[in-house]
N, C-alpha and C positions, 0 to 999 in steps of 0.2 A: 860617651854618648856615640860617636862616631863608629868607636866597634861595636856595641851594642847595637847598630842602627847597620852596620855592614854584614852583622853576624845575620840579623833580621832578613836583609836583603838577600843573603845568599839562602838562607834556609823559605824564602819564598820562593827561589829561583827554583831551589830543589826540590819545590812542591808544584810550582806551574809545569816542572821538568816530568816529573812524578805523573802528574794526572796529564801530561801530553802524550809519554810513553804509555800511561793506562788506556790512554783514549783509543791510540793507534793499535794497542797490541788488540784491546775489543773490537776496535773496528776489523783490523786484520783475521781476527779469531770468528768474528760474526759474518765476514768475507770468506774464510775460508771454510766454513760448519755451513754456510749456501751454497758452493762450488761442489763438495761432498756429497749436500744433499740431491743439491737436482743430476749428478753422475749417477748418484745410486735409485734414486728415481726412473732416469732415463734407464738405466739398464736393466731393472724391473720390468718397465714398459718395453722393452725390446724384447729382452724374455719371454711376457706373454705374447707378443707379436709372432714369435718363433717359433713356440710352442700349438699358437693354436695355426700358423698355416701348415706348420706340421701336420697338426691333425685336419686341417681342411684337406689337405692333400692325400693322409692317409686313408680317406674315407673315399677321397674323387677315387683311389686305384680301387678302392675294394668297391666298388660300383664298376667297375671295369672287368673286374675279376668275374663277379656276378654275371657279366654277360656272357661274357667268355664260358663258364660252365654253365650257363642255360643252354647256350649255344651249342657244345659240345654234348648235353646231356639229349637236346632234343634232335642233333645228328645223329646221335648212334642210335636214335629208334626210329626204324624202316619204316612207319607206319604213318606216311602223310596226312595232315589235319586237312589240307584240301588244295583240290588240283588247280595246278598256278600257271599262268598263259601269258605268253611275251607278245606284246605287241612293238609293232618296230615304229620308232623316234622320227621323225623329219624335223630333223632339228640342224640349223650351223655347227660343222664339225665333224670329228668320225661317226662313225652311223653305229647308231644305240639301239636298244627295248628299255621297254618296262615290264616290270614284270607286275601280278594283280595281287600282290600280296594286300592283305588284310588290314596293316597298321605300318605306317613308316612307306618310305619311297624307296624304291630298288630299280637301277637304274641299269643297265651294261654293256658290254663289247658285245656286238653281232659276232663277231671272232669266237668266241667262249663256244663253245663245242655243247650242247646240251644233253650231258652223259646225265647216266645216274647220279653220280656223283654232286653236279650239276644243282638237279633236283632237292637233291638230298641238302644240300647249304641252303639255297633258297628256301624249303621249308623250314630249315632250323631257323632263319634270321626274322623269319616271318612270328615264327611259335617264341621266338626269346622276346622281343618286338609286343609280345602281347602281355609277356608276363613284367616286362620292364617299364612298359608306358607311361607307369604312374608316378617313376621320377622324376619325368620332367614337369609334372604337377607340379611340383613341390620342391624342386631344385633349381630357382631362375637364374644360379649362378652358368648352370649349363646350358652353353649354345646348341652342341649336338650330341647323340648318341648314334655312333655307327658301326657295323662292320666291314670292312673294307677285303674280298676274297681274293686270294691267289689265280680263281678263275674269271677274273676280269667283269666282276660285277660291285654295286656297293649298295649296301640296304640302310638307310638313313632315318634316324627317329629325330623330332616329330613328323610329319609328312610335311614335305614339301613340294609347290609347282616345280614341272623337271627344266621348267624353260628358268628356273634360278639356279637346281644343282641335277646336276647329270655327270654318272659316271664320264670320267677320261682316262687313257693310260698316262696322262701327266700325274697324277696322283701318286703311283707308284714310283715316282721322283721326289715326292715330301720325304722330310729326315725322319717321321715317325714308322712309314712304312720302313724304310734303307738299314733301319736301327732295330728291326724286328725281325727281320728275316732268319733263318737259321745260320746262316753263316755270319752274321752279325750277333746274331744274339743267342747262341749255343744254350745259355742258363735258363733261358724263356724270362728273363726278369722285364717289372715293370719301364717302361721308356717314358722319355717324357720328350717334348720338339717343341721350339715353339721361339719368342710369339710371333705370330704372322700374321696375316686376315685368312680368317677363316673360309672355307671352302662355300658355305652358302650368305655370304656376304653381309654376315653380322656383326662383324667387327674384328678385335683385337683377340685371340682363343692361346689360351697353351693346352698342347693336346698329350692327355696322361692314356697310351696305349699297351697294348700286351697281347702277344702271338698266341694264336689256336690251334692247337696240336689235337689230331685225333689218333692218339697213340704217338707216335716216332713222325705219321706224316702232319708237313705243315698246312693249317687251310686257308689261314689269312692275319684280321688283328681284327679287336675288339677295341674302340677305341671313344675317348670322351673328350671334346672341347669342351675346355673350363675360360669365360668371358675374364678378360684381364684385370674387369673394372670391380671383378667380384677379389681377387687376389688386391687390390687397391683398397677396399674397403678394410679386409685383415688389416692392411698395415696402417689403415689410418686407426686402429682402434687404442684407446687410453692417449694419453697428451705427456709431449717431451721434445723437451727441447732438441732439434737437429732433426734431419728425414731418413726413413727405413728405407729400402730397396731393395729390389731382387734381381741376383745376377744369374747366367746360365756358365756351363761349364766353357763357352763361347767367348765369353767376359759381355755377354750380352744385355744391356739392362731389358728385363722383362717385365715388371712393376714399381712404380712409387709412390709412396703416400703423397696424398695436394702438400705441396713446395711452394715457396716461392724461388727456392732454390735447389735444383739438383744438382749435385755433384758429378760430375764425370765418373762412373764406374769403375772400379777397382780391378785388377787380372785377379784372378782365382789363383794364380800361382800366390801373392804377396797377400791371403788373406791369414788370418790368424786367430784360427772358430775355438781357442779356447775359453772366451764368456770373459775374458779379462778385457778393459780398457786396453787398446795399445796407439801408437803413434801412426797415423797414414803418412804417407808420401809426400803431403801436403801440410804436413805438422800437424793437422787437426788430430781430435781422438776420435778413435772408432773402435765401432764390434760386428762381431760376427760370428755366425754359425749356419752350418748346413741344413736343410730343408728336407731336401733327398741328398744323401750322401754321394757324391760324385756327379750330381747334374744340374741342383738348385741350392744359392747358399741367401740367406739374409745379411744385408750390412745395414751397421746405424752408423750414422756420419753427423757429429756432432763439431761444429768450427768453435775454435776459441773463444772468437769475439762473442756466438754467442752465447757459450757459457758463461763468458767474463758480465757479459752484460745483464743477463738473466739473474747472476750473484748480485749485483748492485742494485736490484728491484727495490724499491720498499718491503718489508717485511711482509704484511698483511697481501700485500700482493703473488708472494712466494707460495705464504704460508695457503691461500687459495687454488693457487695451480698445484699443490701438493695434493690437496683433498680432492680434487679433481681428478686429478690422476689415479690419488688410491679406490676411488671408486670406480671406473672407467675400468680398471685395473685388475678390480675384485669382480666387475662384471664377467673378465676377460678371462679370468681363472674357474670361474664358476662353467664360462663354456666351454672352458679345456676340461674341465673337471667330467662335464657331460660325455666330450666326445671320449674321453678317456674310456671312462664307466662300457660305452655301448661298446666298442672298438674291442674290451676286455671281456663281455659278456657275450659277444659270439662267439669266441674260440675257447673261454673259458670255465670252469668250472665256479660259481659264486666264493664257495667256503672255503675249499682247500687252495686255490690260485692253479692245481691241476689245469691242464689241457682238456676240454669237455669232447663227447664223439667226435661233433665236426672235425676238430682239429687232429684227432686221431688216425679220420679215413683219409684226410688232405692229405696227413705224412704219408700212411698205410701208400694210399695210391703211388706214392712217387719211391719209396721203398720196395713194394714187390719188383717193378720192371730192372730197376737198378744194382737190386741182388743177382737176378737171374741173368742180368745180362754182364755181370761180373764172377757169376759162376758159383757164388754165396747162398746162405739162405737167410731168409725174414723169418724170426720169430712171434707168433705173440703169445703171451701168458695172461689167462683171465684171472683173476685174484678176487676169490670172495671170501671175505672175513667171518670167520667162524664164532661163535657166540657172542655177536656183536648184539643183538637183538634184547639178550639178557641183559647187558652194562644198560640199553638203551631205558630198559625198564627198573631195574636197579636205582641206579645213580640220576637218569632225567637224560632228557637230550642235550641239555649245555654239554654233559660231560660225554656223551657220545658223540656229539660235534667235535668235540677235544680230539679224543680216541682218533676220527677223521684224518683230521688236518698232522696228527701225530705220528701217524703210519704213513700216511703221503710223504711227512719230511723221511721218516726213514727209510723208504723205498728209492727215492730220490739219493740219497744218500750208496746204497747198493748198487746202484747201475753208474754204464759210461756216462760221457756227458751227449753223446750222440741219440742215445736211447731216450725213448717215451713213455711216462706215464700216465694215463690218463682217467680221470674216474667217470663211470657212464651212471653212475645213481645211484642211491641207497649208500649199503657197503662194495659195490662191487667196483672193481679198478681192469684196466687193461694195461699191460707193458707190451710197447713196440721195441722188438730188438732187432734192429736193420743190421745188415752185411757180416753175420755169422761164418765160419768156416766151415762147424761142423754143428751135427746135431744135439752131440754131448754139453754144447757150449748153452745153447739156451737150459737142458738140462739143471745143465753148472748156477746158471744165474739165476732160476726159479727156487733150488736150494737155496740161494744166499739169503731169498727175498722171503721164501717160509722161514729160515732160521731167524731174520731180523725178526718180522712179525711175531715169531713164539716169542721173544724175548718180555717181560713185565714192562708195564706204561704206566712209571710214575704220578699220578696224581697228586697234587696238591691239598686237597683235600678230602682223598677218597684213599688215598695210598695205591698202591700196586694193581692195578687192572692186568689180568692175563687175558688174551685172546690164541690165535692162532688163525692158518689161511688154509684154502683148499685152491690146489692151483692145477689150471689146466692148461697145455700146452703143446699148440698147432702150428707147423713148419711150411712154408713154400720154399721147394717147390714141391717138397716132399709129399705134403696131404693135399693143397691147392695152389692154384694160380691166380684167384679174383680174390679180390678183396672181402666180397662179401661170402663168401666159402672157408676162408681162412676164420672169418668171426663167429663162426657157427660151429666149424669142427672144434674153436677155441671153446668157448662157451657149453658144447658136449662133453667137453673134454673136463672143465671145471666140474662139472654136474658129476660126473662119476669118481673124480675125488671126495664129493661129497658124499657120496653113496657107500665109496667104500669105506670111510670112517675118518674123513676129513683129517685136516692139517697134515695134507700129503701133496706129491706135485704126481701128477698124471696126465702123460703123453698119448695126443689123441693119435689113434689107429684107424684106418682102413675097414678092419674087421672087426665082428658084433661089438665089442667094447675097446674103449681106453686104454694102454698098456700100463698101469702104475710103473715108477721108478722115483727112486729112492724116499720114499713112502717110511712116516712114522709110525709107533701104535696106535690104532684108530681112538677117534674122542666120543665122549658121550654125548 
């Protein structure tokens, strides 16, 4: 009895043993699958944090940009919208005007010389001013829209009393203007300065700015304060545990989500933007990634204790801030998703992911100066698809959409990686070939681009679709020097390949027609 009663004994032992080790390894296993989850969570929610001040940022520069070529477009036309009158300031301080511009406040140096020149900015800032207005409708993230000129004036959207802002040469001491200059900023890239208090006394601003070139000369910066509390807002969006922040390349904190805790900021030397959890200086875990590459980075700073303690929730309570999250989450993707979509439909083509006109004349413009002034030429080749019209009625337009996107990958495929293609409608395409040596060379490459195209386009269900291109092909400095002369003699130049019996390349001329070269037997 006594063994039989010991045997018992121990085989209960190794069953309380049993379901103790069961308890703890679930416990541990149910501790450790909530440690994973709210990691994976939070880095999700960082993600879209990341993601969409990205794209909030990307949009403040391309509002920037926009002004800057209103600006620039309404300087190079001579032709004054209406005549504008300085009156001079008595105001504390260096001695000012105003000038009576239409929309926006223009403030400046009695020093400023009022050349043509002069004139000529003031009505540009005035005419961009009118066509811009209606962002700050509709943007309450932005404190201001301004231009800030090299000739010591500043034109400021919305209008403001000048007894709140009024031009100073202190201005041209901020790091937005120091960081735009030509000698500072050779590439004309976007800058970004900030935060500080803003120039007309609204608060906390990061200001996303970009220099205005009228050709080679500089005339000032085009620039936009973005309010701190609106970058605050991104990063309180969706829920997780630990706080987001934004550093400058300064190791400056510029934003944080509502805290009860913030962290002391990180140096941008010891940051680690591959999207992976890793160990901060402080044991805690953290992420990170860049915003603008080299001037804004996001961190999450996540502390132990409170992951530790978020894992030891009740369940049901977990399993709620989860669902919260993932909605908060899906909202936040859904608005990335938007800005995505717009951000891709200005510069792009819908079907084929091509580069649409716009983005054609962008490069076009920055390619002619850079050739010529490298001693090079710019090519472009118009590319119209030869019996595309028939596949379209044949087969349906799904498979002429196909045909599209089919030819774009192969075209793409024929050129450098520096070179452009871009489709402007229909069938018709444009290739941008910047910094050529000789003229043979574009020659060289509109061959390669008719030979892909004659080649058969397998179908799926239709088999073998044959087409062919008729391509035309216009040089600077050779035929033109503007952009819009280059597209013209292009697009002539295609027209008489077609004329003369297509799926040929033909180089546009000077004289009554085209020069055909190296040109196949014409088609029917």
């Amino acid at each position: 009895m006594t063994h039989s009663g010991d045997t018992f004994s121990r085989r209960w032992h190794w069953l309380v043993a049993a379901v103790v080790v069961l308890t703890v390894v679930f416990a541990a296993g149910s501790f450790i699958h909530h440690v994973n989850t709210i990691k994976a969570v939070t880095r999700a929610t960082f993600e879209s944090r990341l993601q969409l001040t990205r794209q909030f940022m990307a949009v403040s520069s391309a509002v920037v940009a926009v002004m800057r070529d209103r600006f620039v477009d309404a300087y190079t036309d001579v032709h004054f919208d209406t005549p504008l009158h300085l009156t001079p300031l008595t105001l504390p301080g260096p001695p000012a005007w105003q000038a009576s511009t239409r929309h926006g406040t223009t403030t400046g140096d009695t020093a400023a010389v009022p050349d043509d020149s002069l004139w000529r900015q003031l009505n540009a800032a005035d005419r961009m001013s009118t066509e811009l207005n209606t962002v700050l409708s509709y943007s309450p993230e932005v404190a201001w829209l301004y231009f800030l000129s090299d000739r010591g004036f500043l034109h400021l959207m919305p209008r403001a009393p000048v007894t709140q802002v009024v031009f100073s040469p202190k201005l041209y001491e901020r790091a937005y203007w120091r960081q735009s200059v030509p000698k500072a900023n050779p590439g004309r890239r976007v800058t970004l300065a900030g935060p500080y208090e803003d120039i007309g006394g609204k608060g906390q601003v990061l200001t996303i700015a970009v220099p205005v070139y009228d050709g080679t000369v500089f005339l000032g910066i085009t620039a936009l304060d973005m309010r701190i509390d609106s970058l605050t807002s991104v990063l309180n969006v969706g829920m997780a545990a630990g706080t987001s922040y934004l550093i400058n390349e300064k190791d400056r904190l510029v934003a944080a989500q509502t805290s009860i805790r913030i962290p002391e900021p990180d140096t941008v030397a010891g940051l680690q933007t591959s999207g992976d959890w890793y160990t901060a200086d402080d044991g805690d875990l953290q992420l990170a990634g860049d915003v603008v590459e080299g001037e804004l980075w996001m961190i999450h700073h996540l502390p132990l204790s409170d992951l530790y303690l978020a894992a030891a929730r009740d369940s049901s309570g977990t399993w709620l801030g989860l669902l919260l999250t993932v909605v908060l989450c899906g909202s936040g993707f859904r608005m990335l998703a938007l800005l995505r979509q717009i951000a891709r439909m200005t510069y792009h083509d819908a079907l084929t992911g091509l580069p649409n006109r716009r983005l054609l004349e962008d490069r076009l413009q920055m390619a002619l100066p850079a050739a010529i002034r490298a001693g090079q030429r710019t090519a472009l080749l118009f590319i119209d698809l030869d019996k595309f019209k028939p596949v379209n009625d044949q087969y349906g337009h799904a498979a002429g959409d196909w045909l599209l996107k089919q030819a774009a990958i192969r075209m793409r495929h024929v050129l450098r990686a520096g070179d452009t293609v871009a489709r402007m409608g229909g069938d018709e395409f444009v290739v941008l070939l910047p910094a050529l040596p000789t003229a043979a060379d574009a020659i060289t490459a509109a061959e390669k681009l008719r030979l892909a195209l004659e080649g058969p386009f397998i179908h799926d269900s239709h088999g073998p679709i044959r087409i062919s291109s008729s391509i035309g092909v216009a040089l600077s400095p050779d035929h033109a020097r503007e952009a819009g002369e280059l597209l013209r003699f292009g697009d002539e130049a295609m027209y008489e390949a077609k004329k003369a019996g297509r799926n040929r390349v033909s180089l546009f001329s000077d004289q009554t027609a085209p020069v055909s070269a190296l040109s196949t037997a014409p088609q029917p």
